[in-house]
C-alpha atoms as one frame of an Amber mdcrd trajectory, in Angstrom:
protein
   0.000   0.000   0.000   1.579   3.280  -1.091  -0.241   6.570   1.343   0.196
  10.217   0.348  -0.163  11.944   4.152  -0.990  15.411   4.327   1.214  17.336
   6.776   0.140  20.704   8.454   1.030  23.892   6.508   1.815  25.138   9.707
  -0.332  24.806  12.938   0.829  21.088  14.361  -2.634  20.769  15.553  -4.254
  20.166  12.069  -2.321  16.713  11.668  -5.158  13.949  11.676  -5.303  10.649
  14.307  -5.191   8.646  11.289  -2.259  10.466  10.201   0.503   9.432  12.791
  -1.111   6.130  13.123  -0.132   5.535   9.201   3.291   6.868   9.557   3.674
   5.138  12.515   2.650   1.567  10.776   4.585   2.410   7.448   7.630   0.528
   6.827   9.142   3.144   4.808   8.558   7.019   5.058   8.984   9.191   2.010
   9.984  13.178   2.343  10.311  15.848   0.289  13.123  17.199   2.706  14.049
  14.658   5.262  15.493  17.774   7.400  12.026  19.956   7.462  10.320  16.524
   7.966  12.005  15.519  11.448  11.146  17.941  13.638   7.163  17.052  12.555
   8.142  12.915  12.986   9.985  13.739  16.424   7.214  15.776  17.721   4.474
  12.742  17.621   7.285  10.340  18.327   7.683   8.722  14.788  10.561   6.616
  14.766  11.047   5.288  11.163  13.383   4.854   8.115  13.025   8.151   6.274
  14.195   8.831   2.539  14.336  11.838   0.618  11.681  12.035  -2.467  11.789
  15.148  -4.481  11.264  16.576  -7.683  15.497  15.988  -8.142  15.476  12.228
  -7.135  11.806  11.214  -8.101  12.334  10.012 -11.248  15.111   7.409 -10.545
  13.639   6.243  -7.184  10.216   5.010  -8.304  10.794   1.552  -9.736  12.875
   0.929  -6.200   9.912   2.221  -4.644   7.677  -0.046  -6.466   9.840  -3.060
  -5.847   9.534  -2.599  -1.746   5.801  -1.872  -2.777   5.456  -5.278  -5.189
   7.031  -6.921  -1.790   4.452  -6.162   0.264   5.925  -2.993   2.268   3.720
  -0.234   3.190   5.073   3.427   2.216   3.841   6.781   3.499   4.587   9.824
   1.247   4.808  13.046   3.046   5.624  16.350   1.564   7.523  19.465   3.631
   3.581  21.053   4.096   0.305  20.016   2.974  -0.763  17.055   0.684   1.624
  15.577  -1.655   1.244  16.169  -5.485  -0.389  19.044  -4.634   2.308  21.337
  -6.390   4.541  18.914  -4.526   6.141  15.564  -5.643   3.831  12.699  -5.782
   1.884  12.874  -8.962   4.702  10.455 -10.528   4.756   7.872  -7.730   0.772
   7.716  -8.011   0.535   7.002 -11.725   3.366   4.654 -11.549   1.856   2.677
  -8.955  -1.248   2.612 -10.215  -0.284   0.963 -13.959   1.438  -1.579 -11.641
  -1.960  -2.172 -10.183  -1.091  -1.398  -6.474  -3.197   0.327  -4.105  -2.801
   3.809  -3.357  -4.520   5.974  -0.920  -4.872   9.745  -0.083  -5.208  10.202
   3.499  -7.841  13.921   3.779  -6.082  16.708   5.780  -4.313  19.830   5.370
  -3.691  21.949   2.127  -3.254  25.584   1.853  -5.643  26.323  -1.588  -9.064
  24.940   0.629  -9.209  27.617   3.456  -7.584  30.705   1.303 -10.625  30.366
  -1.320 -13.300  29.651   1.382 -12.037  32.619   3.375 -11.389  34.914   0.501
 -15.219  35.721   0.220 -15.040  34.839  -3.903 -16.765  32.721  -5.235 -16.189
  28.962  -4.583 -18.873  27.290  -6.121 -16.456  26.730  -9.523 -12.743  27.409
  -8.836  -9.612  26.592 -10.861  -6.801  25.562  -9.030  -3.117  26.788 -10.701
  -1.001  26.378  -8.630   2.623  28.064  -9.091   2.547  30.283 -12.519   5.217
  29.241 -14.794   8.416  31.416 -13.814   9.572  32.490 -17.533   8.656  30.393
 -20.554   4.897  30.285 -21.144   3.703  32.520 -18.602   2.713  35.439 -20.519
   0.604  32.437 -22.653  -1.064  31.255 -19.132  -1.993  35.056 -18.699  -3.379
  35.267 -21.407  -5.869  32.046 -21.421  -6.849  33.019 -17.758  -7.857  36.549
 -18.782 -11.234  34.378 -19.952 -11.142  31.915 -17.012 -14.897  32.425 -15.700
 -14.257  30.944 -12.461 -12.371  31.869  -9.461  -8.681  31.276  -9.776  -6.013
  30.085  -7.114  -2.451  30.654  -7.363   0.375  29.647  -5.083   3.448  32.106
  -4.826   6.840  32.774  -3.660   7.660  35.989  -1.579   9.776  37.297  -3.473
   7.432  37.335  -6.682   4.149  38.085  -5.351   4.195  41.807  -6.017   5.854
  41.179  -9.805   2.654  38.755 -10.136   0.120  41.009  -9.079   1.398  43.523
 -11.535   1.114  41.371 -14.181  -2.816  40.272 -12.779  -3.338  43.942 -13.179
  -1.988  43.517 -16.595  -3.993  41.144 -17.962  -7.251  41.213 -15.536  -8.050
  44.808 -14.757  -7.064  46.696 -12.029 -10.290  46.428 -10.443 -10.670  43.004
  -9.943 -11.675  41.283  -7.122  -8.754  39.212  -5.209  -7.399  37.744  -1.616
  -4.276  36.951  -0.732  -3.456  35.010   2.119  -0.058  34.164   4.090   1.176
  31.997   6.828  -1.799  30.434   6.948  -3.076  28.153  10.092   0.692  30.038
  11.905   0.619  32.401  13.824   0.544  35.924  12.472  -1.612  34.460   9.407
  -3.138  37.276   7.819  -6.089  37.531   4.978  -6.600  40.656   2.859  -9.142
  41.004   0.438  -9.922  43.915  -2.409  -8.915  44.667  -5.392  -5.717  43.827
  -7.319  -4.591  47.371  -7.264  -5.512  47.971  -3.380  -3.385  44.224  -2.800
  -0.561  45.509  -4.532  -0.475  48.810  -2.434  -1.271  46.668   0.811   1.885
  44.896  -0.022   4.479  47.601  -1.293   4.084  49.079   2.141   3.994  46.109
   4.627   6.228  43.143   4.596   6.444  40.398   2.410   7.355  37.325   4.301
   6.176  33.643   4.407   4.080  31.401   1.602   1.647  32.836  -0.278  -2.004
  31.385  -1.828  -4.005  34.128  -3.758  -7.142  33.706  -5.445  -8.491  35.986
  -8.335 -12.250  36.422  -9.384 -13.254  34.804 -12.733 -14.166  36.944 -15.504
 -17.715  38.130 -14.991
């Protein structure tokens, strides 16, 4: 049995029952970054083998994987925050393991897009989930497609490009358009704030840009 595990994006509280029991009972534990990763296993008082699985390695580890899987072993996947494949490694391992007709399972838990488009106040009835834009080669083309995306749109970003993005989601959506942007959600000084592209953009040339970002952007009405 192969599980993806959703980790907390940041408050240790949101990590399920059923969560450290898997990990726990897994023979094998997969991380992103086995050094962000043990503090989390040490604090519920994991104690297994732990090996790294990221987008660098991913490739070249998955038929190993699959043997220990084929041999009866049961593997956990974790990621550094969140559910795995979700803009994380995973999606490979899944598809693999799937043609080789072994069971997988996604355990339900924490990821960041769920509670930034609930609490942005946009519409979530029909959503679009994008995760990270593409950083220079076919991002002007994903622009340009999502200027006529009817439905509400969620984007993950860095800190260091969220301002250069909402620029260009001025650019190619209209200044006036309706928008959230959340950070360090579930920590401690998580913050929400909600308006339009151009007041965002002003909110965050004058405050400071630290932590993870998730934004979501109004469809085209």
């Amino acid at each position: 049995m192969l599980y993806l595990v959703p980790t907390p994006i940041g408050n240790l509280e949101d990590m399920t029952f059923r969560a450290i029991r898997i990990l726990k009972e897994a023979d094998i534990i997969l991380a992103e970054d086995t050094r962000t990763s043990a503090p989390l296993l040490k604090h519920f008082g994991i104690e297994k083998k732990v090996f790294a699985h990221h987008q660098h390695n991913e490739h070249k580890a998955v038929s190993e994987i699959l043997k220990f899987l084929k041999e009866g072993q049961t593997i956990a996947l974790i990621s550094d925050a969140g559910t795995p494949a979700i803009s994380d490694p995973g999606f490979l391992l899944v598809r693999e393991a799937i043609k080789e007709g072994l069971e997988v399972q996604c355990l339900p838990g924490a990821t960041a897009f769920v509670p930034a488009l609930v609490n942005s106040g946009l519409p979530n009835d029909r959503f679009c989930f994008e995760g990270f834009l593409p950083v220079k080669k076919g991002r002007q083309t994903r622009f340009k497609i999502l200027a006529e995306e009817t439905r509400t749109m969620i984007f993950y970003e860095s800190p260091h490009r969220i301002l250069k993005t909402l620029e260009e989601c001025i650019q190619y959506f209209g200044a006036e358009r309706q928008a959230s942007v959340s950070r360090e959600l579930s920590k401690l000084y998580e913050e929400n704030v909600r308006g339009t592209l151009t007041e965002l953009k002003l909110h965050y040339e004058n405050n400071p840009i630290k932590g993870e970002f998730v934004f979501c952007v109004a469809g085209l009405s």
